[in-house]
C-alpha positions, 0 to 999 in steps of 0.5 A, spaced: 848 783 385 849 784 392 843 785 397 844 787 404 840 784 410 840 789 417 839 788 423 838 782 423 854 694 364 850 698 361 846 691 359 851 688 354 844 689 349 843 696 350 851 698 348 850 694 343 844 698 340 847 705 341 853 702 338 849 700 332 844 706 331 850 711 334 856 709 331 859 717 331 863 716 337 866 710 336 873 712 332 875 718 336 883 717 339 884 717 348 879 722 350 883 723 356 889 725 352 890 732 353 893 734 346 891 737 340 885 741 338 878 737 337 878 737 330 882 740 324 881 744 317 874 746 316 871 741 319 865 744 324 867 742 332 861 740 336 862 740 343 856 737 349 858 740 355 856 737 361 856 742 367 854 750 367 861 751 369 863 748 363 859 752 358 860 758 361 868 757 359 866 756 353 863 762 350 868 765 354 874 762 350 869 761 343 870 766 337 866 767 331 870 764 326 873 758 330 868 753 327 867 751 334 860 749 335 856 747 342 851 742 340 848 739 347 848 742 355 845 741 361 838 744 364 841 748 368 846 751 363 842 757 364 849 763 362 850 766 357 842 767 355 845 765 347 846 757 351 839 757 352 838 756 345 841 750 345 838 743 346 839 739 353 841 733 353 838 732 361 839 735 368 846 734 372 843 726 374 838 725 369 844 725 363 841 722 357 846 717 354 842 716 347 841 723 347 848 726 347 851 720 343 846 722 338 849 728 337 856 725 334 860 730 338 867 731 336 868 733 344 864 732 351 867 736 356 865 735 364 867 736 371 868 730 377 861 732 379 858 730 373 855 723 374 859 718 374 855 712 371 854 716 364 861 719 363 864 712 364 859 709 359 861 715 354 868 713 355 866 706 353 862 707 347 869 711 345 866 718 346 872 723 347 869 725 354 874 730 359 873 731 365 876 737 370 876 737 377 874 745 379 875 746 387 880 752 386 882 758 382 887 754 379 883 749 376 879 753 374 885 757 370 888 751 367 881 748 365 880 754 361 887 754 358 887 746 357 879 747 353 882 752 349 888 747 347 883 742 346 879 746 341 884 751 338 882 757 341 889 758 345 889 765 344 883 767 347 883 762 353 891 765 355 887 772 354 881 771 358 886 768 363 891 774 364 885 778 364 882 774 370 889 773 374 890 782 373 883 782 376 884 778 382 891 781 383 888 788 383 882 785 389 888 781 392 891 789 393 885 793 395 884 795 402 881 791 406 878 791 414 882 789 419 882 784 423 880 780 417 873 778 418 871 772 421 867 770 415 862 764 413 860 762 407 852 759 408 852 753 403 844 751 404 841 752 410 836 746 411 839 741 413 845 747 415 851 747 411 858 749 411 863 751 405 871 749 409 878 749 406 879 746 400 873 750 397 872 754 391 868 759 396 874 758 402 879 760 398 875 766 396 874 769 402 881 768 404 883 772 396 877 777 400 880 779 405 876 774 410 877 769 415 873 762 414 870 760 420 870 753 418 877 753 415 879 748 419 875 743 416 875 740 408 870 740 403 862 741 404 860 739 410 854 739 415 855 744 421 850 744 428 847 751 431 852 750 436 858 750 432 857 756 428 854 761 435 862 758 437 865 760 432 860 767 431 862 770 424 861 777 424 860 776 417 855 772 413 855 770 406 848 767 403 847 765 396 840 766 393 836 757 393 840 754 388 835 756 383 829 756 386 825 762 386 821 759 392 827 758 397 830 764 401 836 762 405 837 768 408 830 769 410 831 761 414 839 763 417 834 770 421 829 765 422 834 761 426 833 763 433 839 761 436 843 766 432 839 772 433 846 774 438 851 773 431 854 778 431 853 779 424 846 778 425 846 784 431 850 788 425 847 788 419 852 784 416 849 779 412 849 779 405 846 776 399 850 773 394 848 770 386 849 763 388 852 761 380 856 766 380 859 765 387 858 757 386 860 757 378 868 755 377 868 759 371 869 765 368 865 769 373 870 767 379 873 774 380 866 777 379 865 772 385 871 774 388 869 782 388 862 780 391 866 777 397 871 783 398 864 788 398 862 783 403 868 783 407 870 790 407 864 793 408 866 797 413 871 801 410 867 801 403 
């Protein structure tokens, strides 16, 4: 949904335990090894997931009859609604070792921006742990090609891959304005940040038929007033507050009064995104990718 805005070492005691009391994920091979399936013949499959991302790829891909089940999430694995019915094992920094072993899960999948601390003491209690860094579109569709391997669901992970790529394909094609807006994407506002080359959102607008006004930089990264009124984006796109039902980031970017003479602000193009589908390398990538191509292309829509 799119709204517009006008005019304006573990102690060595500890891993003993959970070793003892935990035993499950002590004989699995290499969790690192990125073939064969997580199970074989009738054997149930559990699967923790580590990240919201990840658990969104996995409804995507899972099929009634694959004996594939997910048995742990995190708190903030809030989509499909059917995930909320699963027990957390903690928040993305409140991870719960005991918890997660304690489900003897044949199969724990996360990105780079789980925390680290719990992966590495998973991986040395021998829990089959994979982890994917998610910066692009690529990643994304090679994540969702490499769980369907690893869980023997390769022909629904290769079609829902085909059916992303045809989708983005066909928004690559649309009409677009020209010249490309200058786009900015409003990573969080206080303090002000900023999404740049190298980014899942950077390179959305550009597949939109945007230009990043911070292109020039890598990564996330905290911007000054000053340099975003230099670069004047004639589009600004704000994803609602991280989760938060109290915090309104496109509210604080008009309250600034510095940027009151943007021109996206002097024209009404400001717009609010749904930050997990804009932030969430899953499948919703390409719903992402559509909101930024209305955003951009207003004008001529």
């Amino acid at each position: 949904m799119i709204s517009r805005v006008p005019h304006f070492s573990f102690p060595i005691i500890f891993l003993l335990i959970v070793v003892l009391f935990f035993s499950g994920c002590i004989e699995v091979p290499d969790s690192n090894a990125g073939t064969g399936s997580a199970g074989t013949g009738d054997n149930l499959i559990r699967v923790i997931s580590l990240a919201p991302s990840e658990t969104e790829i996995f409804y995507a891909i899972n099929t009634p009859d694959s004996g594939v089940t997910l048995v742990g999430r995190t708190d903030y694995d809030d989509y499909p609604p059917e995930a909320l019915t699963v027990p957390s094992v903690g928040g993305p920094k409140t991870l719960s070792v005991e918890s997660i072993v304690s489900k003897n899960p044949d199969l724990i999948i996360a990105t780079t921006l789980a925390q680290k601390t719990v992966v590495d003491s998973l991986l040395e209690l021998g829990c089959p742990v994979h982890t994917y860094t998610l910066e692009s579109f690529d990643d994304v569709y090679s994540n969702i090609e490499s769980l369907g391997v690893l869980l023997g669901l390769e022909e629904s992970a290769g079609k829902l891959v085909d059916e992303l790529k045809a989708r983005e394909i066909k928004i690559i094609n649309s009409p677009k304005e020209t010249p490309a807006p200058r786009t900015w994407y409003v990573v969080n506002v206080q303090p002000l940040y900023a999404a740049g080359n190298n980014t899942l959102q950077g390179e959305t607008i550009e597949k939109a038929g945007g230009v990043n006004v911070f292109a020039d930089m890598d990564g996330y990264f905290a911007v000054s007033h000053e340099a975003v009124i230099e670069r004047a984006p004639e589009v600004i796109i704000v994803p609602t507050g991280h989760g938060s039902k109290t915090v309104n980031f496109t509210e604080q970017i008009l309250s600034i009064p510095e940027f009151r003479d943007l021109p996206a602000i002097k024209n009404g193009r400001v717009y609010t995104v749904d930050n997990d589908i804009a932030s969430r390398p899953g499948p919703r990538i390409i719903d992402g990718l559509e909101l930024f191509y209305q955003c951009i292309n207003a004008g001529i829509l």
